[in-house]
MARTORDO-269386 format. One record per residue (C-alpha): x, y, z; residue in three letters. Coordinates in Angstrom, 1 decimal. Layout:
% residues N
REC        X        Y        Z   res
REC        X        Y        Z   Ala
...
***
This chain:
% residues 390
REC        X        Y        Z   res
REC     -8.8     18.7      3.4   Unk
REC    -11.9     17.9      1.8   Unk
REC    -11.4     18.6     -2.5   Unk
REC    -15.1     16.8     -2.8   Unk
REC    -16.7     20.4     -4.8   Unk
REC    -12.9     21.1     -6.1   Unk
REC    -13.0     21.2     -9.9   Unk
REC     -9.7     19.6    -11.6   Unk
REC     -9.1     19.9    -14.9   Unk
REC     -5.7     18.0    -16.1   Unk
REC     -5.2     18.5    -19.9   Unk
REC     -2.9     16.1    -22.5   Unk
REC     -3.4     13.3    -20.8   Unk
REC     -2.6      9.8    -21.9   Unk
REC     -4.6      6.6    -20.0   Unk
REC     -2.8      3.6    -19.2   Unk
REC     -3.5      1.1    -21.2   Unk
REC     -5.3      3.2    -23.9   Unk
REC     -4.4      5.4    -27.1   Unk
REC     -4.1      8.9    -27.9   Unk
REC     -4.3     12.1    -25.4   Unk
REC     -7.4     13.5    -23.7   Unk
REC     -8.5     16.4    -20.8   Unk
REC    -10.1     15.2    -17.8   Unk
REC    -12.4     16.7    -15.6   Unk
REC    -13.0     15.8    -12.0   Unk
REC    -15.5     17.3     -9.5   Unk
REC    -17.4     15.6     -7.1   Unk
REC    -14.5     13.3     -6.2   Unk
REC    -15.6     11.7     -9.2   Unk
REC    -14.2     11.6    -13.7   Unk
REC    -16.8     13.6    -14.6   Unk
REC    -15.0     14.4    -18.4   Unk
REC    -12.9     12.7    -20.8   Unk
REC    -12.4     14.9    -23.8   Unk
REC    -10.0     13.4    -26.6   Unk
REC     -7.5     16.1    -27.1   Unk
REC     -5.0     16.7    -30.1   Unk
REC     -2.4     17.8    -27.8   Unk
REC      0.9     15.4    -27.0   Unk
REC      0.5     13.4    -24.1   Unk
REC      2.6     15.0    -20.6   Unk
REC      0.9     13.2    -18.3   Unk
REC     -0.2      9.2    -18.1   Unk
REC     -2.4      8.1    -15.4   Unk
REC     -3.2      4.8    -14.4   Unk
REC     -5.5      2.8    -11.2   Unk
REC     -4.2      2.5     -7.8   Unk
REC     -2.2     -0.2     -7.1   Unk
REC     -3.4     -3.4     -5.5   Unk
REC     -0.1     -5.4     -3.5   Unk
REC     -1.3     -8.9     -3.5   Unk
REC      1.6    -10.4     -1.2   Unk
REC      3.6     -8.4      1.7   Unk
REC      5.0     -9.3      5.0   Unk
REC      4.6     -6.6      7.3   Unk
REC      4.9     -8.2     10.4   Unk
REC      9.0     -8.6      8.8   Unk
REC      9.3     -5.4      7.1   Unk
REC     11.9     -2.9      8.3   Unk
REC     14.3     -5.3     10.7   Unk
REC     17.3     -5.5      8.2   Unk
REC     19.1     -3.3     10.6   Unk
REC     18.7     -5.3     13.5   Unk
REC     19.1     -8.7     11.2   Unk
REC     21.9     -7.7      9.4   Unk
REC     21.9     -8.1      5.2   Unk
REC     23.6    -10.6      3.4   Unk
REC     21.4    -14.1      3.6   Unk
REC     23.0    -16.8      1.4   Unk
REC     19.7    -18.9      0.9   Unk
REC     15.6    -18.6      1.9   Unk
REC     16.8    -21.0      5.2   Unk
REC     19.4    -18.6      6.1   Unk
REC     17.2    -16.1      6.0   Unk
REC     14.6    -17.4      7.6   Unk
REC     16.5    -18.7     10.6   Unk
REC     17.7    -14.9     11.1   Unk
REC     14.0    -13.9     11.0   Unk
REC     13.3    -16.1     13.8   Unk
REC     15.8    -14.8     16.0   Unk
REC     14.5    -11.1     15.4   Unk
REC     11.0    -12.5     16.8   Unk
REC     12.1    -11.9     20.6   Unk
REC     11.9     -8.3     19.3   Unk
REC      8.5     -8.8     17.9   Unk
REC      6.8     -6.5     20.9   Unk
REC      3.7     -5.0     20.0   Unk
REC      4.5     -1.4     19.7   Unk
REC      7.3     -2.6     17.1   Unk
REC      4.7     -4.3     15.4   Unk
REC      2.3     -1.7     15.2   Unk
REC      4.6      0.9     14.2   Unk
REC      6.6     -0.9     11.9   Unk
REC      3.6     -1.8     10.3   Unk
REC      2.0      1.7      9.8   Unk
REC      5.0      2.9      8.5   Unk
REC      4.7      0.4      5.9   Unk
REC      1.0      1.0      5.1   Unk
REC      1.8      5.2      5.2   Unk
REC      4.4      4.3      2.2   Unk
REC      2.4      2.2      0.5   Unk
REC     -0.8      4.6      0.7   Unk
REC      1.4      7.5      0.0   Unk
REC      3.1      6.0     -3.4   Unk
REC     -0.6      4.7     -4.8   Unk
REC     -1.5      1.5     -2.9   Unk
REC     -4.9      0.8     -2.1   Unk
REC     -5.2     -2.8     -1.4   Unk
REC     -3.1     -5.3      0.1   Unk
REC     -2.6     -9.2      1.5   Unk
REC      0.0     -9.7      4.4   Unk
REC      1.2    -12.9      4.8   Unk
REC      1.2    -13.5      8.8   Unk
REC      4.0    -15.8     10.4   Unk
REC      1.8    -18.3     12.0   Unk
REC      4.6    -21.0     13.5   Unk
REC      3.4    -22.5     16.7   Unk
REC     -0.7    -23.3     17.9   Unk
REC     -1.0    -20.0     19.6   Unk
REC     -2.0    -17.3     17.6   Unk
REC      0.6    -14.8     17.0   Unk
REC      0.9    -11.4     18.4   Unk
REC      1.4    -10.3     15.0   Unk
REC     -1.8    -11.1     13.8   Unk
REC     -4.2     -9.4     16.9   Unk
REC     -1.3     -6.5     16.2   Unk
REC     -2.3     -6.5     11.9   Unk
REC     -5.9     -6.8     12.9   Unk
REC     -5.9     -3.7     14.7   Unk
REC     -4.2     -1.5     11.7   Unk
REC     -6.3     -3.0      9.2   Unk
REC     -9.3     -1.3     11.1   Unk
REC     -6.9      1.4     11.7   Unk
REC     -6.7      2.0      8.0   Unk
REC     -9.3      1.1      6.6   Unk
REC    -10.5      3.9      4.0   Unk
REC     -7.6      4.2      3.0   Unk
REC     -5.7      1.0      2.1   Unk
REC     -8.0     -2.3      2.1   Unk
REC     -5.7     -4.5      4.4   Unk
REC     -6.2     -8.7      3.9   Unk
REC     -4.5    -10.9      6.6   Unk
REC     -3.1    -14.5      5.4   Unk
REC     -1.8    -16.7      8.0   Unk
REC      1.2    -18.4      7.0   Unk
REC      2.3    -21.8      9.1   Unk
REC      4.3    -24.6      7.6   Unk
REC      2.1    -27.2      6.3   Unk
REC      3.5    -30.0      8.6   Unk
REC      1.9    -27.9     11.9   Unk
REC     -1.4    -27.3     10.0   Unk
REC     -1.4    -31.5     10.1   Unk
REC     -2.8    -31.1     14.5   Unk
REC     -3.8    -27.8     14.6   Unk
REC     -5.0    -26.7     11.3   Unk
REC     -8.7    -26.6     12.4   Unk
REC     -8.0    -24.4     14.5   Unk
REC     -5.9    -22.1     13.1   Unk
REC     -8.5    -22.1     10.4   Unk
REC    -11.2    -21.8     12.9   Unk
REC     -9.8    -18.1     13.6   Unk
REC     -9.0    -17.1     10.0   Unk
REC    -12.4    -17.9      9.1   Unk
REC    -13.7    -15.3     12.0   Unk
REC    -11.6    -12.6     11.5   Unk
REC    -12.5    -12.4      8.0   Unk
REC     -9.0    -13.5      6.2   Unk
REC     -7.3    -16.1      4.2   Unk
REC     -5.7    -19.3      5.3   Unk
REC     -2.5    -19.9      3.4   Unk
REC      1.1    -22.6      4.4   Unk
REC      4.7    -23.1      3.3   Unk
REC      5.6    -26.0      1.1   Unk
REC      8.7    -26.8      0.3   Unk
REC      9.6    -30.7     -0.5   Unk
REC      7.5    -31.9      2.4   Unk
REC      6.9    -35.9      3.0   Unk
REC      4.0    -37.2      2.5   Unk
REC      2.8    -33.9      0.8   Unk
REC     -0.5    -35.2     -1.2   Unk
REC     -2.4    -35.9      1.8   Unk
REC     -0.9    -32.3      3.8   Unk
REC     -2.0    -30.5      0.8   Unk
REC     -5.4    -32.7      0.7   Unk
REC     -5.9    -32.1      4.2   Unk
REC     -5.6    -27.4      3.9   Unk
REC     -7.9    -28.4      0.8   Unk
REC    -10.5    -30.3      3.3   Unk
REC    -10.1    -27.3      5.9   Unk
REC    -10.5    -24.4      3.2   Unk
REC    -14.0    -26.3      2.1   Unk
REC    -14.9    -27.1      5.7   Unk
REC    -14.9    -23.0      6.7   Unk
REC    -15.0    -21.7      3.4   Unk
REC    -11.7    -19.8      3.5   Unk
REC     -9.4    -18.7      0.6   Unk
REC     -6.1    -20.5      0.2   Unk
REC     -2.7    -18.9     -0.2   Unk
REC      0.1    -21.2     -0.6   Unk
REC      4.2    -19.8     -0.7   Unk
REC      5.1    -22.6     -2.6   Unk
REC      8.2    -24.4     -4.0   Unk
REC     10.4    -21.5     -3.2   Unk
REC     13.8    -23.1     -4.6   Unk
REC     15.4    -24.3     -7.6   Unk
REC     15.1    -27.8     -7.4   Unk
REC     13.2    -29.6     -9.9   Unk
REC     12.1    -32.2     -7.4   Unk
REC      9.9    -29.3     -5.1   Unk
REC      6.4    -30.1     -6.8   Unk
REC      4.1    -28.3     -4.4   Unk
REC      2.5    -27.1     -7.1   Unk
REC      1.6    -30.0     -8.5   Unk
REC     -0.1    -31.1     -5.8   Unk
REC     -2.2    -27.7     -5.2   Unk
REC     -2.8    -28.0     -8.6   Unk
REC     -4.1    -31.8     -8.4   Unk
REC     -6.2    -30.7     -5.7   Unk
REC     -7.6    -27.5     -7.4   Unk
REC     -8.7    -29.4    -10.4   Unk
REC    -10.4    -32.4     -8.4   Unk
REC    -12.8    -29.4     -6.2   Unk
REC    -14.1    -27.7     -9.7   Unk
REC    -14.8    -24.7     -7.8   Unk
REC    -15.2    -23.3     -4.5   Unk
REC    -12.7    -20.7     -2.3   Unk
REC    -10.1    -19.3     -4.0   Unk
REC     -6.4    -20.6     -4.2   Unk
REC     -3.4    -18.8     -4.9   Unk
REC      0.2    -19.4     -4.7   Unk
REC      3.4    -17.2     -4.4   Unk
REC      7.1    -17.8     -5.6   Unk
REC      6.5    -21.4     -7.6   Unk
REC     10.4    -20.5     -8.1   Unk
REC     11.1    -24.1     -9.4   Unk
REC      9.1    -24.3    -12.3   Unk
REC     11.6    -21.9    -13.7   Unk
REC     14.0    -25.1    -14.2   Unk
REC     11.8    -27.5    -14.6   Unk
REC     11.5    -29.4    -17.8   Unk
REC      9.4    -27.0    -20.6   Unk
REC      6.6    -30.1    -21.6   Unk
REC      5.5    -30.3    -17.6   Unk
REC      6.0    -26.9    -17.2   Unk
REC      3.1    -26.5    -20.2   Unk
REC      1.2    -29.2    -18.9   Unk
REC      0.9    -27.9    -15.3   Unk
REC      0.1    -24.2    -16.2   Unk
REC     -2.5    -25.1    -18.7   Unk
REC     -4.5    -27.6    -15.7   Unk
REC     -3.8    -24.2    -13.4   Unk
REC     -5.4    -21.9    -15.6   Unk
REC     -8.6    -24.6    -15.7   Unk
REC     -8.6    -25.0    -12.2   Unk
REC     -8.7    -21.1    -11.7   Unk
REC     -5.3    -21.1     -9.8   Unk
REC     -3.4    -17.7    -10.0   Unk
REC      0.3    -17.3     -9.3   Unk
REC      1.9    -14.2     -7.7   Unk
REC      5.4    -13.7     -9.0   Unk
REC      7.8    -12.0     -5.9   Unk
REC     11.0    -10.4     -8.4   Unk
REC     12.9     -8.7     -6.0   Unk
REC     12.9    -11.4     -3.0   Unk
REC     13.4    -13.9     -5.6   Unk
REC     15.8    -12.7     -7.9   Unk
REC     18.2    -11.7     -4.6   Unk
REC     17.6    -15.1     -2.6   Unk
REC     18.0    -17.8     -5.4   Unk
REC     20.9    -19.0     -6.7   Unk
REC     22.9    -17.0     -3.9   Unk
REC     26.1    -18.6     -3.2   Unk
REC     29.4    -16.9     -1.8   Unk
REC     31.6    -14.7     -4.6   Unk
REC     29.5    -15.9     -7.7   Unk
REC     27.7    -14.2    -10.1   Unk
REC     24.1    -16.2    -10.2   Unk
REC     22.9    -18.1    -13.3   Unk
REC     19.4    -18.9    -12.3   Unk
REC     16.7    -16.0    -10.6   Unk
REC     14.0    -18.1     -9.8   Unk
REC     11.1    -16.2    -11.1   Unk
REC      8.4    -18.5    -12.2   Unk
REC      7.1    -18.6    -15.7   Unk
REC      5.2    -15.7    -15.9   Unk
REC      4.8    -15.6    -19.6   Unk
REC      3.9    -19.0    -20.3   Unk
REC      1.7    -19.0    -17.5   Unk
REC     -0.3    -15.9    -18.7   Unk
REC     -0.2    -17.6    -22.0   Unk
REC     -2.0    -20.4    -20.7   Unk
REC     -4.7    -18.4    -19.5   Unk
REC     -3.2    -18.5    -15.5   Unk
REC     -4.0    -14.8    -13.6   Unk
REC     -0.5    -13.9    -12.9   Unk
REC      0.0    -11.0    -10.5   Unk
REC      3.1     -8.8     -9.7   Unk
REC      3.9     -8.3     -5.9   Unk
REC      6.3     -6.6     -3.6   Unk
REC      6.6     -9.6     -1.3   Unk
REC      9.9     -8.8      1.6   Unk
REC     10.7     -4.7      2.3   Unk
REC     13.9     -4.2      3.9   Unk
REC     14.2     -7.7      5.7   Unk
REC     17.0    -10.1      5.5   Unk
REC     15.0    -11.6      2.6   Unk
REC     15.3     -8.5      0.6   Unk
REC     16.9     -5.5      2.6   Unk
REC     15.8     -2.9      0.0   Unk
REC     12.6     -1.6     -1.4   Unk
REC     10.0      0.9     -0.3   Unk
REC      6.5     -0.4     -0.1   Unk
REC      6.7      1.1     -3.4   Unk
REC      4.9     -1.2     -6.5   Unk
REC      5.6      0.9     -9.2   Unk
REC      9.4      0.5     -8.6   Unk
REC      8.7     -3.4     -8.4   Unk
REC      6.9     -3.3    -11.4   Unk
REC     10.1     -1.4    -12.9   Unk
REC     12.5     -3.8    -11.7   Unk
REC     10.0     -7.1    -12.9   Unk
REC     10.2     -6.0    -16.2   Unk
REC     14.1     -6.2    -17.6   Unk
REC     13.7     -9.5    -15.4   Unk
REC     10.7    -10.9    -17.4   Unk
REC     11.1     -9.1    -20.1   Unk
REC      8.0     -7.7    -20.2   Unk
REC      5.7     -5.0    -22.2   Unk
REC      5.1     -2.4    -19.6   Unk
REC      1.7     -1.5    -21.1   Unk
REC      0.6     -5.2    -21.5   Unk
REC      1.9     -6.1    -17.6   Unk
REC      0.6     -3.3    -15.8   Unk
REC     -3.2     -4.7    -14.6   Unk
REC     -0.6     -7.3    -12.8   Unk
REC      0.1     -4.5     -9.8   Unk
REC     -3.2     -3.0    -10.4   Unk
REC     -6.9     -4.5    -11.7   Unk
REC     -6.1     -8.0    -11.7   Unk
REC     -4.7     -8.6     -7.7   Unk
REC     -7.3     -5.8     -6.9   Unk
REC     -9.8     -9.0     -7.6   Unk
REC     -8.3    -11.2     -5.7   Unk
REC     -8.1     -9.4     -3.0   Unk
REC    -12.1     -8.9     -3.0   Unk
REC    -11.2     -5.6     -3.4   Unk
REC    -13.5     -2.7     -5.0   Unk
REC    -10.3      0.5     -4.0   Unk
REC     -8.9      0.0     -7.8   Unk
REC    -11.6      1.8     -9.9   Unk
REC    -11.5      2.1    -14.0   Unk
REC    -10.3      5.4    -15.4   Unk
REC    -13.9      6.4    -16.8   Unk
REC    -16.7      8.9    -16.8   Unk
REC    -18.3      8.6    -13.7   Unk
REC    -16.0      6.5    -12.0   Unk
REC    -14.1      7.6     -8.8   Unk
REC    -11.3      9.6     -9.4   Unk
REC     -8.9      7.4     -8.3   Unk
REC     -6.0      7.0     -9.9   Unk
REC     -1.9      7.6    -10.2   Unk
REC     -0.5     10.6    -12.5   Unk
REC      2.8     10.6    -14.0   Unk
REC      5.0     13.2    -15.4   Unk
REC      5.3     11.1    -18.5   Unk
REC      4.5     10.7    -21.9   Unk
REC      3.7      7.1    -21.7   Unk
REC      4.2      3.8    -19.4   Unk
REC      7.4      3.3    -20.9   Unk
REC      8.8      6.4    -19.8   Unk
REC      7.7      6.6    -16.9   Unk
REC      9.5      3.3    -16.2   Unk
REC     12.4      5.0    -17.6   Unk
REC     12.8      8.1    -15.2   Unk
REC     12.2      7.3    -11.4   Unk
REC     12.6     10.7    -10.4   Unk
REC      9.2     11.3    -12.7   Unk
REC      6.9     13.2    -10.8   Unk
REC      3.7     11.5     -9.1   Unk
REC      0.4     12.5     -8.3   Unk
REC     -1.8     10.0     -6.0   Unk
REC     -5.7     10.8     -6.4   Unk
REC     -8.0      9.6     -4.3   Unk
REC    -11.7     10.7     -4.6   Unk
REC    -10.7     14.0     -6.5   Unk
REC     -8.0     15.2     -3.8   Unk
REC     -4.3     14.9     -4.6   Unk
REC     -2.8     12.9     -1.5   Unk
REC      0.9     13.3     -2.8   Unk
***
């Protein structure tokens, strides 16, 4: 279908993040109108979405897995046994299915995190490689490998070696490791040496004694500069003591270190223990870190996996779930699935809502962000380039 010529015209319209209703008009694939209108808002429209941390090489094995984990070790121990299944054709089609949701529901950029466990590198990754050129033009796909720190320690150059020539980001799990200063100084060395992006899971528990972050942190600070370095989960500064909470989120924020927060995985993995109710949901700070000036970004993390065995490749339903959890102001949170991981991901697929911009966007039956959070069942238009996809 090519709507490129089409003229669209969508009247009593409110835009995210904006005030009052207007009619747009779009031809040319492009906003070519935005009239303010004296009509109540029906319809609010914000950008695509940009998922800044997935697993697709895990999503969709929860049937063969089985549901249930009691803890991130459980889990992942289950995770490793599915791996025999790992062919390439499950891989691939697992995958797309993933990537058709996500495109489908308004996603047009997203990391994968890449299970990167022994020297070798992973079927997975030459299997991701091929559906991120199999998709590009419609969802920017960005590959991260992820290998514990401890086997980065003999074969991180090479590992980072590859990364650096197929274009991605180099990223580890830390979780309470020994003699983590100089593992974390070493990634550091190896993300300066090729000039690679770092993206850390990190301290994915609730034990105040994991201080990962710390040390990324630490590190950060002493480069001033240079690739850029996230980290996912940072669960345990959720019970860590408030003054070095403050203290290590303000020194983030300087060091240009963002933090992705992962609700759903999160919220069902900590604190899971056998016929109890849990106290403690393990997302990290996300107020206090946004507060401090920290990019914080809102991401789907696990899809139907024995770390979370629900969810649709869907981030607007994420979003709706992170913000009862965080308590959040829908309006004020939004750029954290949309603008703000679209960056960094080195994306350019999340355009502004403005004359002459691509039409690109997401159109809800709603009056405004808060109700369409409300109704799930609220009908949803995905625009790409002036032609309705959905």
């Amino acid at each position: 279908m090519d709507g490129s010529a089409t003229l669209i015209e969508l009247s009593s319209v409110g835009i995210s993040g904006q005030t009052g209703a207007v009619d747009l008009t779009i031809s040319n694939g492009k906003i070519t109108g935005i009239t303010p209108s004296s009509a109540a808002v029906e319809t609010v429209v914000m950008p695509l979405m940009a998922d800044a941390h997935v697993h697709l090489d895990k999503s969709f094995t929860a049937r063969r897995t089985g549901v249930g984990a009691t803890s991130l070790f459980d889990a992942i121990e289950r995770m490793e046994a599915d791996k025999t299944n790992w062919t390439d054709e499950d891989l691939y089609d697992r995958g797309a299915e993933a990537l058709g949701k996500a495109w489908r529901y308004g996603v047009a950029a997203m990391r994968t995190h890449v299970d990167w466990t022994t020297a070798e590198t992973p079927n997975a990754w030459r299997v991701l490689s091929e559906l991120r050129k199999a998709w590009r033009g419609r969802v920017d796909l960005q590959l991260a490998s992820l290998s514990p720190i401890d086997l980065l320690m003999g074969n991180g150059g090479d590992i980072a070696k590859r990364v650096k020539s197929d274009g991605s980001v180099f990223g580890a799990f830390i979780y309470k490791n020994e003699d983590l200063a100089n593992k974390v100084d070493l990634i550091f060395k190896l993300s300066d040496q090729y000039d690679l992006g770092l993206d850390f899971h990190v301290d994915e528990g609730l034990e105040v004694t994991a201080v990962g972050f710390d040390r990324i942190v630490e590190n950060a600070s002493r480069r001033k500069g240079g690739p850029s370095v996230l980290c996912g989960h940072a669960c345990s500064l959720s019970v860590r003591p408030d003054a070095d909470v403050s203290r290590l989120l303000g020194q983030a924020a300087e060091a240009q270190v963002g933090v992705v927060v992962l609700p759903t995985t999160n919220s069902y993995l900590q604190d899971n223990l056998p016929d109890r109710t849990p106290r403690l949901r393990g997302i990290a700070p996300m107020k206090e870190a946004a507060k401090a000036g920290v990019d914080v970004l809102i991401a789907s993390d696990n899809v139907r996996d024995v770390f979370y065995p629900y969810g649709d490749y869907d981030l607007l339903d994420v979003f709706r779930g992170a913000v009862p959890l965080g308590h959040l102001d829908p309006a004020l949170w939004l750029p954290a699935i949309a603008q703000r991981p679209a960056v960094w991901l080195d994306s350019d697929a999340v355009t502004e809502i403005a004359v002459g911009a691509p039409a690109n966007f997401i159109a809800l039956d709603a009056a405004d962000v808060d109700d369409a959070l409300s109704r799930p069942n609220a009908a949803r238009r995905v625009f790409r380039d002036g032609v309705q996809i959905k």
